[in-house]
Short mmCIF file of the C-alpha atoms (twelve columns), coordinates in Angstrom:
data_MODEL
# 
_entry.id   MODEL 
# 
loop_
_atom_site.group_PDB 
_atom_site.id 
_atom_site.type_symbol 
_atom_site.label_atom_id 
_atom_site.label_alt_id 
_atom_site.label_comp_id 
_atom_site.label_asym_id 
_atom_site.label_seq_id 
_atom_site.Cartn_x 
_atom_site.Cartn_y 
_atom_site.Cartn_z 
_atom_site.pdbx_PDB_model_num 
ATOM 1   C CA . UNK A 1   74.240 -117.382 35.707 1 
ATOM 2   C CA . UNK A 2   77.815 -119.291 35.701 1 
ATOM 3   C CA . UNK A 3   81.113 -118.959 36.892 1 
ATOM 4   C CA . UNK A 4   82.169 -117.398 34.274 1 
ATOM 5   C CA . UNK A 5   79.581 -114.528 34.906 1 
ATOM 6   C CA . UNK A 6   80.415 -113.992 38.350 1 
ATOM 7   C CA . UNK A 7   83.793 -113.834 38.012 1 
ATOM 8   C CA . UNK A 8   83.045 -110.800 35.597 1 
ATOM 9   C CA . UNK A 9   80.405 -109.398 38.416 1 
ATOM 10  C CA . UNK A 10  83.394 -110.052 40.616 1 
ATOM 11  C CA . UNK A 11  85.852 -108.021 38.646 1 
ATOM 12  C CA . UNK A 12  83.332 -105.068 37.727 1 
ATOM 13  C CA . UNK A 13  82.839 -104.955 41.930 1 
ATOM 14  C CA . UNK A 14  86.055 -104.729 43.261 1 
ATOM 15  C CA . UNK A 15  85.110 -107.698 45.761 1 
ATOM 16  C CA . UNK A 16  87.631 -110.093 47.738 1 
ATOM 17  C CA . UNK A 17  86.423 -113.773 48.156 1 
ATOM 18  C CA . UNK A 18  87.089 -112.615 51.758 1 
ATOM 19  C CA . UNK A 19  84.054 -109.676 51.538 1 
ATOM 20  C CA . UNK A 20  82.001 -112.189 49.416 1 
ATOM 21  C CA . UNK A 21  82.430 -114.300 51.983 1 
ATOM 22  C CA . UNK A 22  81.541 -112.246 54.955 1 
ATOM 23  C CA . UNK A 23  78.627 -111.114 53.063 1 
ATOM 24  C CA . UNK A 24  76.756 -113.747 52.062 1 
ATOM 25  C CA . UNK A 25  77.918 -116.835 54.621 1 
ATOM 26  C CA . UNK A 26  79.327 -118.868 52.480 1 
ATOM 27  C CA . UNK A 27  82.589 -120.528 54.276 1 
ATOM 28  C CA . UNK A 28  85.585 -118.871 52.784 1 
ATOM 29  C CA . UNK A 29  87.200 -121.736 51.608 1 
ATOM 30  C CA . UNK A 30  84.158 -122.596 49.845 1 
ATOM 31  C CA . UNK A 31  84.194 -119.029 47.411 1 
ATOM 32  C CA . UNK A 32  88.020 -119.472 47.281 1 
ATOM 33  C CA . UNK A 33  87.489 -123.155 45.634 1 
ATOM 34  C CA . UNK A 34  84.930 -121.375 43.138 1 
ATOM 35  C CA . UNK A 35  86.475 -119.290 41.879 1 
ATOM 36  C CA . UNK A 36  89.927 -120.601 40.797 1 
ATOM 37  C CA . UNK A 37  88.156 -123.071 39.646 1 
ATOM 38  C CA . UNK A 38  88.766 -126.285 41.796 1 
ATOM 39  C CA . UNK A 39  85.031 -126.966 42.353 1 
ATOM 40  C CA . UNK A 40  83.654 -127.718 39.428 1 
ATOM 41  C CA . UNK A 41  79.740 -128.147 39.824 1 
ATOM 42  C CA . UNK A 42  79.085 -125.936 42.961 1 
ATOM 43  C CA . UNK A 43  75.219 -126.094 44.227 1 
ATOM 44  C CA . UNK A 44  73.098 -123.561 42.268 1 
ATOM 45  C CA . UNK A 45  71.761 -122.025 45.759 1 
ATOM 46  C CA . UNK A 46  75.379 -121.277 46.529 1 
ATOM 47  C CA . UNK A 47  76.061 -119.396 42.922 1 
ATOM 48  C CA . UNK A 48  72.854 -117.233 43.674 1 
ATOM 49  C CA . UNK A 49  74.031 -116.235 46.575 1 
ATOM 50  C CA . UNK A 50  77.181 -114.593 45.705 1 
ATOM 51  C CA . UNK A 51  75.501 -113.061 42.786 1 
ATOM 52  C CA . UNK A 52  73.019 -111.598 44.870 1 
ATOM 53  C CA . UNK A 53  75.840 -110.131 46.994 1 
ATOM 54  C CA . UNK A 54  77.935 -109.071 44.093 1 
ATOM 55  C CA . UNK A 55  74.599 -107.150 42.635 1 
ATOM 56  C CA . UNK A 56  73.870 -105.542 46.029 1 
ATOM 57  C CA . UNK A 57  76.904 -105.963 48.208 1 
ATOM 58  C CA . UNK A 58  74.561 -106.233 51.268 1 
ATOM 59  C CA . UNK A 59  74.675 -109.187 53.577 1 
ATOM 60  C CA . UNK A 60  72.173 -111.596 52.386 1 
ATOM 61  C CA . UNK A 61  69.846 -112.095 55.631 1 
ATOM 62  C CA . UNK A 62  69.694 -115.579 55.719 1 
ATOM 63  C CA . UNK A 63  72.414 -118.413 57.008 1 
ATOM 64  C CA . UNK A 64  73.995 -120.598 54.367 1 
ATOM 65  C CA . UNK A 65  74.153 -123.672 56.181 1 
ATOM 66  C CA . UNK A 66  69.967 -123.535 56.087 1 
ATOM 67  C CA . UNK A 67  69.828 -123.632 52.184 1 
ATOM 68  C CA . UNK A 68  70.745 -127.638 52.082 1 
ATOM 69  C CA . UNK A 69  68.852 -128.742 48.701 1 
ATOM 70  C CA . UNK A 70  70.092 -130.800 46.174 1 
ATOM 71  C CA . UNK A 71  71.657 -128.683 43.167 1 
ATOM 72  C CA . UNK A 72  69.578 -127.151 40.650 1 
ATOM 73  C CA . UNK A 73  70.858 -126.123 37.559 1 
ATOM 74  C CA . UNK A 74  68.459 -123.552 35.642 1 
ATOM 75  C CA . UNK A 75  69.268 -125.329 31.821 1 
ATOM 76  C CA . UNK A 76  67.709 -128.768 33.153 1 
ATOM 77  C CA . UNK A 77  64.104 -129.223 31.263 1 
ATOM 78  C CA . UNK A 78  62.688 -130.609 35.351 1 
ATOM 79  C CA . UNK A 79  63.182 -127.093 36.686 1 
ATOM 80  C CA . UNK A 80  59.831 -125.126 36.981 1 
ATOM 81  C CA . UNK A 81  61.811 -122.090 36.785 1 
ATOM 82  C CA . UNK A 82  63.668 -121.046 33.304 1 
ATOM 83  C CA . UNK A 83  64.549 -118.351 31.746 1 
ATOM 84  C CA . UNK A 84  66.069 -116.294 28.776 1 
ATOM 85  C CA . UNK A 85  69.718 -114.175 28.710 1 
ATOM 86  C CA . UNK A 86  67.908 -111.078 27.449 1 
ATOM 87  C CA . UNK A 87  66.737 -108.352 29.316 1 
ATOM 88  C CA . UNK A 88  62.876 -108.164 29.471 1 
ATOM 89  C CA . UNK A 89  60.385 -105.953 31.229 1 
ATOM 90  C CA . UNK A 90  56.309 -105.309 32.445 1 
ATOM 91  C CA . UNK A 91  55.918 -105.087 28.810 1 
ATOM 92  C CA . UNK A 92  56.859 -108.509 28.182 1 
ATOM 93  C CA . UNK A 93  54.952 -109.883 31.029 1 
ATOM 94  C CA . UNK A 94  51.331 -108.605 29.575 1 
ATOM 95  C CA . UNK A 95  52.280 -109.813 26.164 1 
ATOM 96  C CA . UNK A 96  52.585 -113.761 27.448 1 
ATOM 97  C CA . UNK A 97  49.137 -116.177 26.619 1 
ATOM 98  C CA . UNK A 98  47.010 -115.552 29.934 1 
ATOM 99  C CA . UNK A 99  47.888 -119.481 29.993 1 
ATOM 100 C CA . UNK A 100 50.789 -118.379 31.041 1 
ATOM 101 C CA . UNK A 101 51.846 -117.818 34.423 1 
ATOM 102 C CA . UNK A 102 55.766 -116.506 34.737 1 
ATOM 103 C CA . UNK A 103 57.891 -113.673 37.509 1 
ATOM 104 C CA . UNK A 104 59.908 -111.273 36.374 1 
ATOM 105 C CA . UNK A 105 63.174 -110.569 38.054 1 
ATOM 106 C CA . UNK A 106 65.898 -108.240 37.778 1 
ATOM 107 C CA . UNK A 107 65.161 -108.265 34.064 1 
ATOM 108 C CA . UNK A 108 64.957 -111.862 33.232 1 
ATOM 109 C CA . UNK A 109 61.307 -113.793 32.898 1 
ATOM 110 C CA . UNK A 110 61.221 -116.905 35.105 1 
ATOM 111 C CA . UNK A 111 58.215 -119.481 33.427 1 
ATOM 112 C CA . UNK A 112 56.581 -121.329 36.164 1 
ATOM 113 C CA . UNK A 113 55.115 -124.742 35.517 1 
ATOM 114 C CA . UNK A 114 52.331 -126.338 36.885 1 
ATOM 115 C CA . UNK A 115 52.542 -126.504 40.839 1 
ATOM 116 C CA . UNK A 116 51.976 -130.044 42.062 1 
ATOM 117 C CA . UNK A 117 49.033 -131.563 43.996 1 
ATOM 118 C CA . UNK A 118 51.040 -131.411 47.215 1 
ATOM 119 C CA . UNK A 119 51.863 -128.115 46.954 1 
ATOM 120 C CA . UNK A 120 48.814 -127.000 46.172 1 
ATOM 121 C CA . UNK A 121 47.223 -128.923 48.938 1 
ATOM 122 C CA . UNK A 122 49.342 -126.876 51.034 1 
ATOM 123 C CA . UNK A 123 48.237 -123.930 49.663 1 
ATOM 124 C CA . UNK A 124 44.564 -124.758 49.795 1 
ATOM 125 C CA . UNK A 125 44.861 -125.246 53.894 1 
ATOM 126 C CA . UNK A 126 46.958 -122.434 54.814 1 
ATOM 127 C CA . UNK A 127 44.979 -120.064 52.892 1 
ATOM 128 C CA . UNK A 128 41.995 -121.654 54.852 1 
ATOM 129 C CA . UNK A 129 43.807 -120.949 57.990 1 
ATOM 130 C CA . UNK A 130 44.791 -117.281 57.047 1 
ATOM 131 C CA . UNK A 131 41.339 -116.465 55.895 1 
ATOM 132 C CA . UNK A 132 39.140 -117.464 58.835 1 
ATOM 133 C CA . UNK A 133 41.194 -115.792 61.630 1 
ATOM 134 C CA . UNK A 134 40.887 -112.574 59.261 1 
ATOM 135 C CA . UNK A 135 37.133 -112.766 59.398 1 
ATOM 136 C CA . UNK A 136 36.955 -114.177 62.502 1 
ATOM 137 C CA . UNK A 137 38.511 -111.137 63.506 1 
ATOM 138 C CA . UNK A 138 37.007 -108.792 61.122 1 
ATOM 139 C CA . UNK A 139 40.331 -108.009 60.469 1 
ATOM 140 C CA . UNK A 140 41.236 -104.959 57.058 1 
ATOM 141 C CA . UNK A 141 43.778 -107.423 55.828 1 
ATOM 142 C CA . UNK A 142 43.081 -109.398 52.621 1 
ATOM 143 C CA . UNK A 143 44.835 -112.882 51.338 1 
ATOM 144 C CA . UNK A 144 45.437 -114.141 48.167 1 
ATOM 145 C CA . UNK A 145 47.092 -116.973 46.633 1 
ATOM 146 C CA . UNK A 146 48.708 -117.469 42.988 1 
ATOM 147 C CA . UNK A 147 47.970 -116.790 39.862 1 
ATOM 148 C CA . UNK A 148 48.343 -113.041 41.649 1 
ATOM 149 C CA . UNK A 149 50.375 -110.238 39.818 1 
ATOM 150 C CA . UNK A 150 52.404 -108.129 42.512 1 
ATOM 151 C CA . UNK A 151 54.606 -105.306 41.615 1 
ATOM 152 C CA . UNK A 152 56.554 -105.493 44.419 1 
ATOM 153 C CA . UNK A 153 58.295 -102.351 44.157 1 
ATOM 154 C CA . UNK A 154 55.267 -100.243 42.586 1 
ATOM 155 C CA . UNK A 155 56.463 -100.499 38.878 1 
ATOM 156 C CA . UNK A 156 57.232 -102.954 36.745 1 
ATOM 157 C CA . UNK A 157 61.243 -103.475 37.685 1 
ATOM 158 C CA . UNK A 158 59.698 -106.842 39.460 1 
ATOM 159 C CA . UNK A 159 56.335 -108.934 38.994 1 
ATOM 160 C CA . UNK A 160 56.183 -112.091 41.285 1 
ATOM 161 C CA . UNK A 161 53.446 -114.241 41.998 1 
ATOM 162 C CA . UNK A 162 53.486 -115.107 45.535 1 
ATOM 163 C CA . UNK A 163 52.362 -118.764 46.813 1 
ATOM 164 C CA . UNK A 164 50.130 -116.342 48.972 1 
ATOM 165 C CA . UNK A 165 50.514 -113.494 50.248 1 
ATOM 166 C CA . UNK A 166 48.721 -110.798 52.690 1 
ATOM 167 C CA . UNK A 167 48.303 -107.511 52.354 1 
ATOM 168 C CA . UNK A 168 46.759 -104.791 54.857 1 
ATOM 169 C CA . UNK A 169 47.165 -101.536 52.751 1 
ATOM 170 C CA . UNK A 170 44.513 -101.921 51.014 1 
ATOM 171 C CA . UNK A 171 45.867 -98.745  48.615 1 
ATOM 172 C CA . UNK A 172 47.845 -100.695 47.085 1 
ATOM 173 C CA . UNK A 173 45.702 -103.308 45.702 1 
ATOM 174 C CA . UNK A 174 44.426 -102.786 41.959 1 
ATOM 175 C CA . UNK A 175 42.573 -104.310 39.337 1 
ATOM 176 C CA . UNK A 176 45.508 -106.094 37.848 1 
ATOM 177 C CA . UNK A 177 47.062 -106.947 41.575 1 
ATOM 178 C CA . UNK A 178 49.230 -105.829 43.856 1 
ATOM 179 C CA . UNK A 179 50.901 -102.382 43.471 1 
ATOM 180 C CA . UNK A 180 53.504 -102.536 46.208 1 
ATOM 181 C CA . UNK A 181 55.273 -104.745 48.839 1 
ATOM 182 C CA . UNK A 182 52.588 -107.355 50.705 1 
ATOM 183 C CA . UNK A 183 53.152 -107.186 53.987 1 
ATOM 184 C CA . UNK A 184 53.183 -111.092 54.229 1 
ATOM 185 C CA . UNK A 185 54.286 -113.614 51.531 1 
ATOM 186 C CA . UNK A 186 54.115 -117.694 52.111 1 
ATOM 187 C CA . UNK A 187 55.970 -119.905 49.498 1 
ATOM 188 C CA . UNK A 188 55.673 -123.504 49.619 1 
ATOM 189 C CA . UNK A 189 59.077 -125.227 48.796 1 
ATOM 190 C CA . UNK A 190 59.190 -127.518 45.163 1 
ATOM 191 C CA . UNK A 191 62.088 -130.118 44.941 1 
ATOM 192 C CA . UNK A 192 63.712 -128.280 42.397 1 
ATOM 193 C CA . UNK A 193 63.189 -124.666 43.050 1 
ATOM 194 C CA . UNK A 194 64.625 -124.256 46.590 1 
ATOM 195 C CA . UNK A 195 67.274 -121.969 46.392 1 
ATOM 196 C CA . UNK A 196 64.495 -119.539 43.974 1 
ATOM 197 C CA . UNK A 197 62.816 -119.355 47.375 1 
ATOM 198 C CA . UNK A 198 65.680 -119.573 49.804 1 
ATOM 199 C CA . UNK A 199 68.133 -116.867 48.250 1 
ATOM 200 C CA . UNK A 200 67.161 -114.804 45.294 1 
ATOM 201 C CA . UNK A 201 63.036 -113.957 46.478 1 
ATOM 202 C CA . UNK A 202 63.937 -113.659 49.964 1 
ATOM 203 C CA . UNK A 203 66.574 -111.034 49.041 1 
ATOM 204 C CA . UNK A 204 63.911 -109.478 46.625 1 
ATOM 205 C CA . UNK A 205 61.228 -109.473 49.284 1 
ATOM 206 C CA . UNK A 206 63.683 -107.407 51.800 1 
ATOM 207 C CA . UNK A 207 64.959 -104.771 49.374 1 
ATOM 208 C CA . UNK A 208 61.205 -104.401 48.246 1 
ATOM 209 C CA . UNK A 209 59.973 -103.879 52.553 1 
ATOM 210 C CA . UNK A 210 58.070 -107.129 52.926 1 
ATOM 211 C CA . UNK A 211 57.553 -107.400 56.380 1 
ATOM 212 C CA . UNK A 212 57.385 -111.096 56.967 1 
ATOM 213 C CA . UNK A 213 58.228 -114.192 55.010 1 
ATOM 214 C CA . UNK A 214 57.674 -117.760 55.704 1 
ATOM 215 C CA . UNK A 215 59.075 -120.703 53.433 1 
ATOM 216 C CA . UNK A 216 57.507 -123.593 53.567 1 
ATOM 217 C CA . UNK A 217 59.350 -126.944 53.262 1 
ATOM 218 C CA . UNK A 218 56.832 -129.870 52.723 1 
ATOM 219 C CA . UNK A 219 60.003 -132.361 52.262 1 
ATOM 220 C CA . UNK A 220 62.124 -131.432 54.895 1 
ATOM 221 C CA . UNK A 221 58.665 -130.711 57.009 1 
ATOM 222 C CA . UNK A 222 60.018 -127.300 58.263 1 
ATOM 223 C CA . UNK A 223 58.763 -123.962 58.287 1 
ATOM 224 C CA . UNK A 224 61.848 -120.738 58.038 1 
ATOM 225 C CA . UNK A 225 59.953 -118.198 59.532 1 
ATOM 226 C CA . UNK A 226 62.551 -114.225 58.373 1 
ATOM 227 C CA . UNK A 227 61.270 -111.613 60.037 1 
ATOM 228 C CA . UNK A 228 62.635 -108.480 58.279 1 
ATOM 229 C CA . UNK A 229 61.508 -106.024 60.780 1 
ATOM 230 C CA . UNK A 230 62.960 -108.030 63.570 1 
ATOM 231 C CA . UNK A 231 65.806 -110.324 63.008 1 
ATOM 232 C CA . UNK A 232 66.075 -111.612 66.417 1 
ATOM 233 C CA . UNK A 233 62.683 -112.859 65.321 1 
ATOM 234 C CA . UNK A 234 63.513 -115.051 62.519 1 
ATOM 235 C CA . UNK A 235 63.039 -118.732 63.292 1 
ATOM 236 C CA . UNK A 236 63.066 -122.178 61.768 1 
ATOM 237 C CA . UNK A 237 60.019 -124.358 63.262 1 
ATOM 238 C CA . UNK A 238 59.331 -128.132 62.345 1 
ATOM 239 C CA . UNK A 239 55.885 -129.293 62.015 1 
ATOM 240 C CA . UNK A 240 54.741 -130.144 65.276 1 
ATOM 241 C CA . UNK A 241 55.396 -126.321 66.512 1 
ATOM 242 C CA . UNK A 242 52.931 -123.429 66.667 1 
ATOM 243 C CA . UNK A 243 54.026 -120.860 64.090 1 
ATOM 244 C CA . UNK A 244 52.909 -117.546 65.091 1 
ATOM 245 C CA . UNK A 245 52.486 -114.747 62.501 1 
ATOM 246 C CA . UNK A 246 53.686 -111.355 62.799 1 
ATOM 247 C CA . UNK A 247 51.538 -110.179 60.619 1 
ATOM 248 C CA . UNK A 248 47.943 -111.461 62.108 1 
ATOM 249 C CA . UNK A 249 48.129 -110.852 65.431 1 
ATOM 250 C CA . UNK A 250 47.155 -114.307 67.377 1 
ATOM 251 C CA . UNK A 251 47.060 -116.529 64.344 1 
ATOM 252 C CA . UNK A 252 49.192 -119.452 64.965 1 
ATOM 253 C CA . UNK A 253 49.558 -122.310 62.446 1 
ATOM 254 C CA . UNK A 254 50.193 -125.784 63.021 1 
ATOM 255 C CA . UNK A 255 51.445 -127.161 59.801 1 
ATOM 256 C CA . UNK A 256 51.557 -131.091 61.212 1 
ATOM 257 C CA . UNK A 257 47.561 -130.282 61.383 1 
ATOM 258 C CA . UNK A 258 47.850 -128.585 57.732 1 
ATOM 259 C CA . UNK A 259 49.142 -131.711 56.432 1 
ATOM 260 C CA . UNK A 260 46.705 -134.399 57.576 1 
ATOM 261 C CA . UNK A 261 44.280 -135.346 55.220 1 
ATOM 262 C CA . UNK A 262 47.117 -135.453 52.185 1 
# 
């Protein structure tokens, strides 16, 4: 996606900067300067949002000003995230080596490389954390982490794999995954994936009825907590704060206590 492409989403919608603007936070000024032009290298996160806003033209739930990565431009070989012009579907998905592990998303196939030991570390402990208060509890819900197919929206439209995720409709889990939205999903941050997390899944995991989603940033050492039920419930915490889940009632997850040991 490029300027060039939005300015032909633009067209086909029938959008102002102005309702671009309102829509998906982005300062007005900002849109105005991208599209004639006089910013030439805008931040990646900022392009996704206003496609996701020309695709949908729903407000994008999130504020802009909390997307503050470096940019990331989806041609650079460091990305973990690439992928082709060319539509693609489910199909394509099962044909890829097992080796394999890639999302696909509104038609394009997004290869993921090799998460890092930090971010698996983080994965490791808060999958720990998720899974003994469930027992503890003798709770119904089940957790999972990636390599973990989910078809968010029952079909095969959109197949992400989920840092972890929780699900407590058990119906919907099959052999092959998850048939349906979870109704919790965790992603842990990379440096050069951000605004994958930050803009284009979070607007995927509303449209599909995820009920809670937490990014985690291990850089930044914050936690964006969107609660899609209750926006007056979506909160950024830093480390040394309780997180409380919506999802599992009384778990509560200090992440300053996830990291030691790293």
């Amino acid at each position: 996606m490029d300027i060039n492409d939005l300015k032909k989403m633009k067209k086909n919608s029938g959008m102002t900067n102005a309702e671009i603007a309102e829509l998906s936070g982005i300062p007005l000024s900002t849109v105005n300067k991208i599209f004639s032009g006089a910013t030439k290298n805008p931040r990646y996160a900022t392009l996704l949002a206003i496609e996701q806003v020309l695709s949908s033209k729903e407000k994008i739930p999130f504020k802009y000003d909390q997307v503050k990565e470096e940019p990331v431009l989806i041609r650079e070989a460091a990305t973990p995230y690439a992928y082709s012009a060319r539509e693609y579907d489910g199909e394509d998905i099962e044909k890829l080596s097992e080796y394999n592990r890639a999302e696909l998303i509104n038609g394009k196939i997004y290869m993921l490389s090799a998460p890092g030991r930090l971010h698996q570390y983080f994965v490791k402990r808060i999958y720990f954390e998720i899974e003994s208060h469930i027992r503890k509890n003798k709770g119904k819900c089940e957790a999972y982490v990636s390599p973990f197919d989910v078809r968010l929206f029952g079909d095969d439209t959109s197949i992400v794999q989920p840092d972890l995720l929780v699900v407590c409709n058990r119906d919907i889990l099959t052999d092959k995954g998850c048939c349906g939205a979870p109704d919790w999903v965790i992603e842990i941050v990379s440096k050069s994936n951000s605004s994958h997390d930050y803009v284009r899944k979070l607007v995927l995991y509303q449209k599909a009825g995820v009920r809670e989603y937490w990014i985690v940033d291990p850089f930044q050492e914050r936690v964006t907590v969107v609660n899609f039920e209750d926006q007056g419930k979506t909160e950024e915490y830093t480390y040394s704060d309780a997180v409380p889940s919506g999802v599992l009632e009384g778990l509560e997850i200090r992440f300053a206590q996830v990291k030691e040991g790293y």
